[in-house]
PASEBA-1860 file (N, C-alpha, C; in nm, 3 decimals):
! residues 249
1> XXXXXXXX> -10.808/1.004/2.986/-10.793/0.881/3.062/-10.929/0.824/3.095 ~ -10.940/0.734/3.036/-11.047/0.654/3.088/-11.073/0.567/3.210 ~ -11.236/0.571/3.255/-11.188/0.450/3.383/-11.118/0.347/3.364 ~ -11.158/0.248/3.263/-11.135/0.133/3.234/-10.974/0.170/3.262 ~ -10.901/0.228/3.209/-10.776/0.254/3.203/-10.698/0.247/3.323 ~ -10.803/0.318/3.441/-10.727/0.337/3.540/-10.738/0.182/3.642 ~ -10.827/0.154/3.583/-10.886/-0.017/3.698/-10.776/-0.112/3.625 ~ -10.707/-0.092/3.557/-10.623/-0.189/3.482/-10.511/-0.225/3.578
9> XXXXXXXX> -10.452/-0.376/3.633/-10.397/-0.389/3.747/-10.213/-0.385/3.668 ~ -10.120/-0.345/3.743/-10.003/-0.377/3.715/-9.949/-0.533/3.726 ~ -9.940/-0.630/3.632/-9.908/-0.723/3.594/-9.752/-0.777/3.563 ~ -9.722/-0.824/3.634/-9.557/-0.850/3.647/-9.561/-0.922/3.513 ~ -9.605/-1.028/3.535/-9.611/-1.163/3.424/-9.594/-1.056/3.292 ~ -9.666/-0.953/3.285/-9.653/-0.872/3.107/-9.523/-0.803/3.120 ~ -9.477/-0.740/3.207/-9.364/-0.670/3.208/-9.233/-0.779/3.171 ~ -9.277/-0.892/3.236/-9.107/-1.005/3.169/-9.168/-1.003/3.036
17> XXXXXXXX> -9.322/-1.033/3.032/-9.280/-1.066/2.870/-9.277/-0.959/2.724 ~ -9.285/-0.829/2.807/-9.220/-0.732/2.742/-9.081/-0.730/2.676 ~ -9.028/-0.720/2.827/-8.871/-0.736/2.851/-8.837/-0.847/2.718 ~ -8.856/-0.956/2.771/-8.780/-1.061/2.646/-8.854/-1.032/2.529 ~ -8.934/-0.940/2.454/-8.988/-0.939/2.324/-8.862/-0.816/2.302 ~ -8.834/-0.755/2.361/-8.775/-0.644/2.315/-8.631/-0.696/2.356 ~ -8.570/-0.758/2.398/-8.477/-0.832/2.388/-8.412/-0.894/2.240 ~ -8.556/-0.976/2.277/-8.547/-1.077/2.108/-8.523/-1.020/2.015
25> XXXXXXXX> -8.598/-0.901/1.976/-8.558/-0.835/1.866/-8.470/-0.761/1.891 ~ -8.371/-0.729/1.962/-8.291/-0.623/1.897/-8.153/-0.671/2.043 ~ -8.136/-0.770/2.037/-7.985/-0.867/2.120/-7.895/-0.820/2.084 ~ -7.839/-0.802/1.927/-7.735/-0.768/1.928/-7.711/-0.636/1.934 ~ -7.784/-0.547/1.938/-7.782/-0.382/1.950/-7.751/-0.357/2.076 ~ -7.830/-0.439/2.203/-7.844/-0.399/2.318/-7.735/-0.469/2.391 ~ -7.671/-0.620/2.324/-7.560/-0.651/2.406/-7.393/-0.549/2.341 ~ -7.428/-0.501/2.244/-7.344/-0.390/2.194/-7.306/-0.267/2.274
33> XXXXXXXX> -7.427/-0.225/2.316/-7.436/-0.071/2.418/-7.377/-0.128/2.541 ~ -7.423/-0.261/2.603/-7.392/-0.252/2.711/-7.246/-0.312/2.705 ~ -7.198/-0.381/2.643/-7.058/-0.338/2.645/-6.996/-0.211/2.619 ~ -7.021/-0.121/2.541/-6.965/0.022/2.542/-7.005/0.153/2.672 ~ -7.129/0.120/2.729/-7.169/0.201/2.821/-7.142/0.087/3.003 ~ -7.130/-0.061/2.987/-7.105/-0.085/3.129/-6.977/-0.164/3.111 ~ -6.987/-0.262/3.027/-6.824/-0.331/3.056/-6.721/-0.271/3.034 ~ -6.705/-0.172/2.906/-6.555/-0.120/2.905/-6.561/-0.029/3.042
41> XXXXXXXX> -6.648/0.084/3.063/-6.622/0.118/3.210/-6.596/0.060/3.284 ~ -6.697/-0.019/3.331/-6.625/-0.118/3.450/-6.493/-0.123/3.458 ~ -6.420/-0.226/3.381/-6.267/-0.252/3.363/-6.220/-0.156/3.339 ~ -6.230/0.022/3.287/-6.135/0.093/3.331/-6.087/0.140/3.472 ~ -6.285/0.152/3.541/-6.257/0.192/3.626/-6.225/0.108/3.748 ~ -6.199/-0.024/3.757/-6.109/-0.156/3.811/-5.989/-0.128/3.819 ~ -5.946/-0.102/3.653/-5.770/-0.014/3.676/-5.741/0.084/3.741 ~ -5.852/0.188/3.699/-5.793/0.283/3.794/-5.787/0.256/3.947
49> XXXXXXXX> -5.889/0.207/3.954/-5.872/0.181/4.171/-5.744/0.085/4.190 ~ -5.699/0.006/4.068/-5.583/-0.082/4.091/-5.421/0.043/4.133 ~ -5.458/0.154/4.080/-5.333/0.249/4.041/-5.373/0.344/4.151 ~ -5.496/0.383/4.213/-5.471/0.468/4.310/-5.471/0.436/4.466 ~ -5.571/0.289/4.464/-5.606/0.239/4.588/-5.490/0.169/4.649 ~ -5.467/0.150/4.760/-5.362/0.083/4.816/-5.457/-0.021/4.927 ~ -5.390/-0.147/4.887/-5.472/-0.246/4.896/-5.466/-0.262/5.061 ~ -5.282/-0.203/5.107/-5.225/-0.268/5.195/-5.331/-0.167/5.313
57> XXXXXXXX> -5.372/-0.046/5.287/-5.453/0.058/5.396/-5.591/-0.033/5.415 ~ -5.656/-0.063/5.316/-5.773/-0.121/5.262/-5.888/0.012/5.281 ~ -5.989/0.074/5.345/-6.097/0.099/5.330/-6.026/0.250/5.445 ~ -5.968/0.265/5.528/-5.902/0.364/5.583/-5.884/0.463/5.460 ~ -5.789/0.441/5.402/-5.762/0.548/5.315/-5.848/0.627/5.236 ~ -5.862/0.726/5.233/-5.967/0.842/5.092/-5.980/0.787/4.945 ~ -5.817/0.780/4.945/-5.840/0.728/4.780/-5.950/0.657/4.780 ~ -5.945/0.504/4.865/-6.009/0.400/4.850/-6.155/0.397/4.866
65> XXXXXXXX> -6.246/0.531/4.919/-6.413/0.588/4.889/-6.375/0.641/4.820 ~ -6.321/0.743/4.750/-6.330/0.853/4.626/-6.336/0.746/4.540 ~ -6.263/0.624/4.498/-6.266/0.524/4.346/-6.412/0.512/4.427 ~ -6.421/0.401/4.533/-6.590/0.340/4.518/-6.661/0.439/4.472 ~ -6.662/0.588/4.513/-6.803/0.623/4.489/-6.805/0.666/4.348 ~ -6.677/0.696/4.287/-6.646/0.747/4.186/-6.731/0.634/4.062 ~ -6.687/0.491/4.076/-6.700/0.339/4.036/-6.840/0.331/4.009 ~ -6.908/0.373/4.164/-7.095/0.385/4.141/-7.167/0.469/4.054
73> XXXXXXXX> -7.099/0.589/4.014/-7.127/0.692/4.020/-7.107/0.662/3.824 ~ -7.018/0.609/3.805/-6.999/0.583/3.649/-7.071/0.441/3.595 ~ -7.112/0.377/3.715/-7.171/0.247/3.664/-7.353/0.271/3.664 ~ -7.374/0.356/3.714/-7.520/0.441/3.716/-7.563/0.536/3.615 ~ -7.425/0.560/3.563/-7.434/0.645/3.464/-7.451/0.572/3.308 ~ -7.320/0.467/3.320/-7.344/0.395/3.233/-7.480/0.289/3.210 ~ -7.540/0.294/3.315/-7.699/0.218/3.318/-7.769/0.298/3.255 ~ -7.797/0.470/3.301/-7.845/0.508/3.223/-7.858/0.540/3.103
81> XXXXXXXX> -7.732/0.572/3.034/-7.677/0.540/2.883/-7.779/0.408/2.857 ~ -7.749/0.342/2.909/-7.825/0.203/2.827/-7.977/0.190/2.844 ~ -8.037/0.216/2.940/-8.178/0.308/2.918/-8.194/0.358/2.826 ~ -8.127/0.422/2.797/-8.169/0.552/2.679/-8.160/0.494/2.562 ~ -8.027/0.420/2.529/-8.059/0.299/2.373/-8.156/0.251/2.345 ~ -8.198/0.151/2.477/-8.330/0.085/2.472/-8.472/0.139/2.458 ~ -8.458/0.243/2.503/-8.609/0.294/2.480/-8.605/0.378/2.422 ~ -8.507/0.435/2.330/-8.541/0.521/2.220/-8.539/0.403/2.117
89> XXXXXXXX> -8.487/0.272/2.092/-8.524/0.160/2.011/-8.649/0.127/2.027 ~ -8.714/0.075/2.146/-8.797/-0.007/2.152/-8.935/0.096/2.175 ~ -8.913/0.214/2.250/-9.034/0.296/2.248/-9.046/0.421/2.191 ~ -8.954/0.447/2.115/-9.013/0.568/1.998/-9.148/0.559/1.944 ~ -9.201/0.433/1.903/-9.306/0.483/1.876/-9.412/0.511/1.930 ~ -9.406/0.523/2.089/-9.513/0.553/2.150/-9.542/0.725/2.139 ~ -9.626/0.751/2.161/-9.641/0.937/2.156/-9.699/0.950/2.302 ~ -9.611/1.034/2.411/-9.658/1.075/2.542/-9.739/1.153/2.522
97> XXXXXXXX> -9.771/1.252/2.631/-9.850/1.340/2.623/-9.768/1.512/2.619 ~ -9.644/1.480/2.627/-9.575/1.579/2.591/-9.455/1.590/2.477 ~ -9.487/1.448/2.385/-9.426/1.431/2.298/-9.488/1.459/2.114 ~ -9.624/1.522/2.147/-9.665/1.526/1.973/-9.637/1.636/1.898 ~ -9.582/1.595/1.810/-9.476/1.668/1.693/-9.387/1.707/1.719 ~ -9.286/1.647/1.827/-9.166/1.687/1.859/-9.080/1.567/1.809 ~ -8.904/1.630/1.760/-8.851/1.540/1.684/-8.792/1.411/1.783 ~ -8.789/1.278/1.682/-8.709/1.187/1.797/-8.607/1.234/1.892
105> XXXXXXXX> -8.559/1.150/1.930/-8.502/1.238/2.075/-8.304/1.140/2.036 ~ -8.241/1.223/2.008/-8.081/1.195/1.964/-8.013/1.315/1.945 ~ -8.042/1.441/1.980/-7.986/1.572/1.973/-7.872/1.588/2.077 ~ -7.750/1.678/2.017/-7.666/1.705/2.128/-7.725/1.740/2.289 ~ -7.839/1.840/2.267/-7.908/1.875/2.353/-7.985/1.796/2.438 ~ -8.009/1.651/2.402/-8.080/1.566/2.463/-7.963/1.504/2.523 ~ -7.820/1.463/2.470/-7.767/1.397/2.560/-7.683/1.478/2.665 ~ -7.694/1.586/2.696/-7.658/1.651/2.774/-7.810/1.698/2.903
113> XXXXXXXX> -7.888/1.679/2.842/-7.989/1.662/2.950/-7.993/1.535/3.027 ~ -7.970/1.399/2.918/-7.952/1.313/2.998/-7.855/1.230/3.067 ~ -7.718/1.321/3.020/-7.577/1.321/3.147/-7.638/1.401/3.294 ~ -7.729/1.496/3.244/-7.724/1.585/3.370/-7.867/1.516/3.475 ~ -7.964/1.443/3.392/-8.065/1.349/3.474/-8.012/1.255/3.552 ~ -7.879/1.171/3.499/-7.826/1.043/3.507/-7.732/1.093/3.597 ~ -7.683/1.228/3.631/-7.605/1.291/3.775/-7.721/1.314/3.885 ~ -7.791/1.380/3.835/-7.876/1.374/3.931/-7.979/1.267/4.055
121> XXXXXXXX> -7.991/1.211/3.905/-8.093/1.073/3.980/-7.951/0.997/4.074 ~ -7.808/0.976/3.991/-7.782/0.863/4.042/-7.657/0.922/4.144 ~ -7.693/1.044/4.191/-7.625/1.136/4.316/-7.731/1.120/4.427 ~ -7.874/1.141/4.422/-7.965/1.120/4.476/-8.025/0.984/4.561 ~ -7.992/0.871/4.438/-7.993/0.741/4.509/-7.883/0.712/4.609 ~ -7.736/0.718/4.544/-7.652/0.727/4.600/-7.654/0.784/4.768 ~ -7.700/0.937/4.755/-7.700/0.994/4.871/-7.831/0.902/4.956 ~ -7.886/0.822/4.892/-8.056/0.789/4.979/-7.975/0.644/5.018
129> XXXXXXXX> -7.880/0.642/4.973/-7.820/0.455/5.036/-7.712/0.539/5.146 ~ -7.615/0.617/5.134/-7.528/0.675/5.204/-7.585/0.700/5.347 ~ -7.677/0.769/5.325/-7.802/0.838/5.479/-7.798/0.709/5.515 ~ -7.914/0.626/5.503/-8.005/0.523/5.490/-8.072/0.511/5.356 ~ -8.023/0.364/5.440/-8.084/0.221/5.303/-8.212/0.216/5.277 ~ -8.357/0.293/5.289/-8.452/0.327/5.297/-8.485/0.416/5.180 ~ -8.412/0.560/5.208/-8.431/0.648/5.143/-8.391/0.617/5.014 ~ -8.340/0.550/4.971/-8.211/0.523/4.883/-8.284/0.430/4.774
137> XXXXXXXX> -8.355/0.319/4.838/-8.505/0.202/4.811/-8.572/0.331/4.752 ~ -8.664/0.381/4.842/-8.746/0.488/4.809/-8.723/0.536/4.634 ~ -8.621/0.639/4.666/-8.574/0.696/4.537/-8.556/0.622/4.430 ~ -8.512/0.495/4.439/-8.461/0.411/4.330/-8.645/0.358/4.232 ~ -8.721/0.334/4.366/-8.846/0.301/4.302/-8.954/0.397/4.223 ~ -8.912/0.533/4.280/-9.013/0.618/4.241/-8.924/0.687/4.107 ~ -8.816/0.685/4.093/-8.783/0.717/3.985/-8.726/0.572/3.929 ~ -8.795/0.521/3.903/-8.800/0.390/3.823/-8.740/0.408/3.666
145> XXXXXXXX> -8.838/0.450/3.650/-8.838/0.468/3.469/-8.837/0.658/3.430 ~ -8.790/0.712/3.487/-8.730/0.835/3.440/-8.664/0.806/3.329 ~ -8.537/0.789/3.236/-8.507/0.782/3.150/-8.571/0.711/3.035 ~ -8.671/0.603/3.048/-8.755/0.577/2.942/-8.886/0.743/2.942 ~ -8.906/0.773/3.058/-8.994/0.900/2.998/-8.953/0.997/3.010 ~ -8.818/1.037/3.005/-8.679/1.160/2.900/-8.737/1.156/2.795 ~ -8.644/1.000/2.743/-8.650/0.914/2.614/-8.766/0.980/2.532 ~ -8.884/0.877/2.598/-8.980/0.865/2.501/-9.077/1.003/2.497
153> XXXXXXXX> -9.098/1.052/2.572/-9.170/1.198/2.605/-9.141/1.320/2.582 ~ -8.955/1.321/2.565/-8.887/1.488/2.542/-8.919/1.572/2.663 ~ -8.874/1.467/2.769/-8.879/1.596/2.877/-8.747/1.603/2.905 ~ -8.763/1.746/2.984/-8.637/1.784/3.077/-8.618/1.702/3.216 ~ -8.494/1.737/3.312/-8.412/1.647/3.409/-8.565/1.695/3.489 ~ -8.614/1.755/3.523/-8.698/1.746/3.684/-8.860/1.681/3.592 ~ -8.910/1.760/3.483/-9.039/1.696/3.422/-9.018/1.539/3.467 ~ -8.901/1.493/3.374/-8.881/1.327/3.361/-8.902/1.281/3.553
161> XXXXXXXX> -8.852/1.307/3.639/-8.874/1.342/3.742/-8.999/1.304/3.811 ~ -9.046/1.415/3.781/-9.201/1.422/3.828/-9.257/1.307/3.769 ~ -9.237/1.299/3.614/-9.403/1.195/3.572/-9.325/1.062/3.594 ~ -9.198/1.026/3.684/-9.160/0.877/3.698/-9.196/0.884/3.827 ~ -9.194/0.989/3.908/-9.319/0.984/4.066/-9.424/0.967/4.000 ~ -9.493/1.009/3.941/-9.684/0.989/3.904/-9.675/0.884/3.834 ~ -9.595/0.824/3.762/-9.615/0.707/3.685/-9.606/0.585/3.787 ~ -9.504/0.593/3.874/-9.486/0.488/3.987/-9.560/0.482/4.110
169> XXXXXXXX> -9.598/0.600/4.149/-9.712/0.662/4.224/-9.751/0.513/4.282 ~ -9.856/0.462/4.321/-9.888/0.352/4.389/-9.839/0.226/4.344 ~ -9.818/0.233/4.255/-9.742/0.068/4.191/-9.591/0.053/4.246 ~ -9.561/0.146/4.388/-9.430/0.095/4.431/-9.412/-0.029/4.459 ~ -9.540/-0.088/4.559/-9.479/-0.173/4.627/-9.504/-0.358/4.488 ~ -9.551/-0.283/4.395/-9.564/-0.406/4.304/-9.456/-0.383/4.198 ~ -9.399/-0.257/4.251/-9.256/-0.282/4.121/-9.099/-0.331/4.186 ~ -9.118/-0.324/4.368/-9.071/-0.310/4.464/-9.065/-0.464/4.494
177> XXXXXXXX> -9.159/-0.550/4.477/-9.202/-0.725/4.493/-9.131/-0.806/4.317 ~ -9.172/-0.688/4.207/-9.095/-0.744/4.097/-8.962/-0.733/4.096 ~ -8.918/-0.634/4.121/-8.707/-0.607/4.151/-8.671/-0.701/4.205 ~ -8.782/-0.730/4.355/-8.709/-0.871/4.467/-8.698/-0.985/4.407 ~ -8.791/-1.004/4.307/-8.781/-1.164/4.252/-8.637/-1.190/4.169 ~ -8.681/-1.057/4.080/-8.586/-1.063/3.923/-8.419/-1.088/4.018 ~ -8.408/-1.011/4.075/-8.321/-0.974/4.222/-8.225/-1.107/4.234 ~ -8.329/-1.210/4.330/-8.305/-1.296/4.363/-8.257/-1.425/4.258
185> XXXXXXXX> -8.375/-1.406/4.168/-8.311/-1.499/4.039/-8.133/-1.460/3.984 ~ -8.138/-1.327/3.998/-8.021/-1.309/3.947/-7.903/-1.313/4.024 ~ -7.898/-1.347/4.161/-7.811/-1.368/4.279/-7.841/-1.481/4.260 ~ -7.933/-1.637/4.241/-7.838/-1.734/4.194/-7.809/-1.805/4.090 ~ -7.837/-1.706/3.976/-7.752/-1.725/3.817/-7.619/-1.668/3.861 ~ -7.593/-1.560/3.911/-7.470/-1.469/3.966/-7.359/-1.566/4.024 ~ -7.432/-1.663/4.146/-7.373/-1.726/4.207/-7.292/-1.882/4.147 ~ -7.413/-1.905/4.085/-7.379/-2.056/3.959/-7.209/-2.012/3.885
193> XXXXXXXX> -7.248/-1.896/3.854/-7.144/-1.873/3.693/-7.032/-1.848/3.820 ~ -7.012/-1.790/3.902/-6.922/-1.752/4.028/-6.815/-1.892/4.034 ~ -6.907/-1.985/4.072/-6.901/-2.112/4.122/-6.786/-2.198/4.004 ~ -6.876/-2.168/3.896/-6.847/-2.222/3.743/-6.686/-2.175/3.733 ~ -6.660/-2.044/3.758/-6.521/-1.946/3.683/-6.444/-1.978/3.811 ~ -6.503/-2.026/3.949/-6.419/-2.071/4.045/-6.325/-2.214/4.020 ~ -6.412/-2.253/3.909/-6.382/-2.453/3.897/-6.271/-2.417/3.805 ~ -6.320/-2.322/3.689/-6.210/-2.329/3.622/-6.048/-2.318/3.642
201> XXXXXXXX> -6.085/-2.153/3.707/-5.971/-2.116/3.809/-5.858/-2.055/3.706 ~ -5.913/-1.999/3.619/-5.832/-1.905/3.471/-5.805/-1.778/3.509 ~ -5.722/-1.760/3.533/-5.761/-1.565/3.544/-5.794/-1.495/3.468 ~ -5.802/-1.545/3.334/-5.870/-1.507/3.180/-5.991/-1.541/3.229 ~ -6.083/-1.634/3.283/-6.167/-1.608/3.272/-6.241/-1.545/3.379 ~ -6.161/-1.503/3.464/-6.211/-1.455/3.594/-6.207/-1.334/3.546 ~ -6.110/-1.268/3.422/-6.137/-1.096/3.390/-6.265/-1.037/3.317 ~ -6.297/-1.176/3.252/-6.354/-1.191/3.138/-6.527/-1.247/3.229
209> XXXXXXXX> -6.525/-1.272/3.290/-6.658/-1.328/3.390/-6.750/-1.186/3.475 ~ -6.626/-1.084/3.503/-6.671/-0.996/3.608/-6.770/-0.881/3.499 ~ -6.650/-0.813/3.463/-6.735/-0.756/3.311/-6.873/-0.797/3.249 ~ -6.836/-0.928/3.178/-6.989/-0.976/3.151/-7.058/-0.962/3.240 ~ -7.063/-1.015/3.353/-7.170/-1.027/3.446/-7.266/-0.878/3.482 ~ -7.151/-0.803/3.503/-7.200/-0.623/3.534/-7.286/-0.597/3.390 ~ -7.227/-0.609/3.310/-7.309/-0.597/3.135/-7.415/-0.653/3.127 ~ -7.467/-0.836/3.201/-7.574/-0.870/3.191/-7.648/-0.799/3.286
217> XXXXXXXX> -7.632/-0.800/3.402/-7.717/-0.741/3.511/-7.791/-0.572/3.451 ~ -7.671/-0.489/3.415/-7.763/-0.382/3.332/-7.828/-0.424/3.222 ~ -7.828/-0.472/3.164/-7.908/-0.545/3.031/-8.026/-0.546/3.086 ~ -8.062/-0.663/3.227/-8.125/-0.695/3.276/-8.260/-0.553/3.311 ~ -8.150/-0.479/3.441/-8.220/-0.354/3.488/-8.248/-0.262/3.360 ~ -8.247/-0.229/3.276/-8.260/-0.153/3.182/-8.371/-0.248/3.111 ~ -8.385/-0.339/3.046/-8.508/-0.427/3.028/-8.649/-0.417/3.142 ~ -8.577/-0.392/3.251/-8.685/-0.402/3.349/-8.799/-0.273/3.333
225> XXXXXXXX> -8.648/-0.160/3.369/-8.759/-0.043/3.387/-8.839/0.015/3.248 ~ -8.775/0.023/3.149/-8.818/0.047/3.024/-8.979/-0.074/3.025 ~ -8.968/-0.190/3.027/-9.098/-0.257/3.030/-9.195/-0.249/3.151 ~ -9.127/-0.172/3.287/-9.209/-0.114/3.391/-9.298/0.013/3.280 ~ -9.210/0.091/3.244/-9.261/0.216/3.217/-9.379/0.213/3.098 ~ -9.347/0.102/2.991/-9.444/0.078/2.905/-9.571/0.000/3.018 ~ -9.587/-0.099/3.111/-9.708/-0.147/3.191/-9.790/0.021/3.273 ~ -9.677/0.073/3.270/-9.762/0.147/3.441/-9.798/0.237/3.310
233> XXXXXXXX> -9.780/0.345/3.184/-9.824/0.436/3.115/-10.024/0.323/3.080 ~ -9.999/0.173/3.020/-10.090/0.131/3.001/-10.184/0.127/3.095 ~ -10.092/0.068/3.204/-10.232/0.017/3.319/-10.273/0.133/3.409 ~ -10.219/0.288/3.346/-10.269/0.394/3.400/-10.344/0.498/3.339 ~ -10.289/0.498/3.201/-10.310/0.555/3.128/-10.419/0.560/2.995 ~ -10.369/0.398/2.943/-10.457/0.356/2.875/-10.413/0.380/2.757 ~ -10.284/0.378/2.705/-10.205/0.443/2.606/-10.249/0.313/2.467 ~ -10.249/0.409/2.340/-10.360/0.291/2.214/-10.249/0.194/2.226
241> XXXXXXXX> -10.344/0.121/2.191/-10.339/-0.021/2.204/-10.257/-0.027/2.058 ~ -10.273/0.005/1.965/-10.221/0.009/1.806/-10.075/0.054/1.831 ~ -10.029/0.159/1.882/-9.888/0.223/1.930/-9.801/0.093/2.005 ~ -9.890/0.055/2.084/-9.818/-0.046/2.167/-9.795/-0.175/2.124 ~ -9.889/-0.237/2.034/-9.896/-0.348/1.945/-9.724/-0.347/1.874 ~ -9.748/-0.223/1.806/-9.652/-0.162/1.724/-9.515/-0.248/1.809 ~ -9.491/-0.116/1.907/-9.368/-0.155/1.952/-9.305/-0.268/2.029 ~ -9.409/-0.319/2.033/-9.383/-0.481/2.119/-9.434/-0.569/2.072
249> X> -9.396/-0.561/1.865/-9.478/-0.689/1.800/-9.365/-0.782/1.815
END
């Protein structure tokens, strides 16, 4: 690691325009996954709370937290699934520092490490919003990009762990100011299309509106952290410039 490497500032402006380069190229792959890993979930798990929840108790009843947390708990999961598409597409070709001469990463064994990361991390956040809404922030920021450095590095559930604390390490509160924006933009695109499927007033398209929307929003977060994780390895690391060219021509 060089100085120069480490004086390098975290730059929001490069991280969007990461995000949409790796978008651009590969849209239809990534709006593919996230229909198979967030929208068809979603809408199963809609039915199911339709078949166990009873509307008439509302929030009293057990059933009706066992679906929510159950709902979070598969829609976190399915985020991470889509992490893992994306940055084994878009950043295979980077080489970590615990990744040289080890094979790409698509082994039975890898996706069972990263069912068991994607319980962990997203039991952990979960429990850090449940406590307090603090802890919950906390966790979500410092393990930012854990599954892009699974992905791209070949680590195990606690390694990936650790180097998404050291990778996020001081750049919380500038990845923490980028979430709020992207955030906000997307609460009122969220709200527009809301507005839009309200005018229509279809119930086709009101089934058909909720789904998408959950599908774009992970699209979204999964674009984010994957192009967090490629800025903070650079603007910390100093990772070649030729590797990175590569994957974000």
């Amino acid at each position: 690691m060089t100085d120069a490497a480490v004086q390098r500032g975290f730059e929001a402006a490069r991280v969007l325009k990461h995000a949409t380069t790796i978008f651009r190229r590969d849209a239809f792959k990534i709006m593919l996954f996230s229909a198979l890993f967030v929208a068809l979930p979603d809408r199963g798990m809609n039915a199911l709370t339709g078949v166990f929840s009873r509307p008439e108790t509302g929030y009293a009843a057990p059933n009706t937290w066992i679906m929510l947390l159950v709902s979070l708990l598969v829609s976190m999961l399915g985020s991470v699934a889509l992490q893992a598409a994306i940055s084994r597409s878009a950043l295979s070709g980077l080489e970590g520092p615990h990744a040289a001469g080890a094979a790409s990463f698509g082994g039975p064994r890898d996706y069972l490490t990263l069912l068991a990361l994607g319980v962990v991390t997203s039991l952990g956040i979960l429990g850090g919003f449940v406590l307090l809404v603090i802890p919950g922030v906390i966790l979500s920021l410092a393990w930012m990009v854990v599954v892009p450095a699974m992905v791209t590095e070949r680590l195990g559930v606690w390694d990936a762990i650790r180097r998404s604390n050291r990778l996020t390490g001081e750049r919380r509160g500038a990845i923490f100011g980028l979430s709020l924006a992207v955030g906000l933009v997307w609460f009122v695109f969220a709200w527009l299309i809301q507005l839009a499927a309200s005018a229509v007033g279809n119930p086709v398209v009101d089934a058909i509106a909720e789904p998408t929307m959950q599908a774009l929003l992970s699209i979204v977060n999964a674009l984010l952290a994957v192009s967090i994780y490629y800025e903070l390895r650079w603007s910390k690391e100093g990772t070649p410039a030729e590797s990175l060219a590569e994957v974000f021509a």
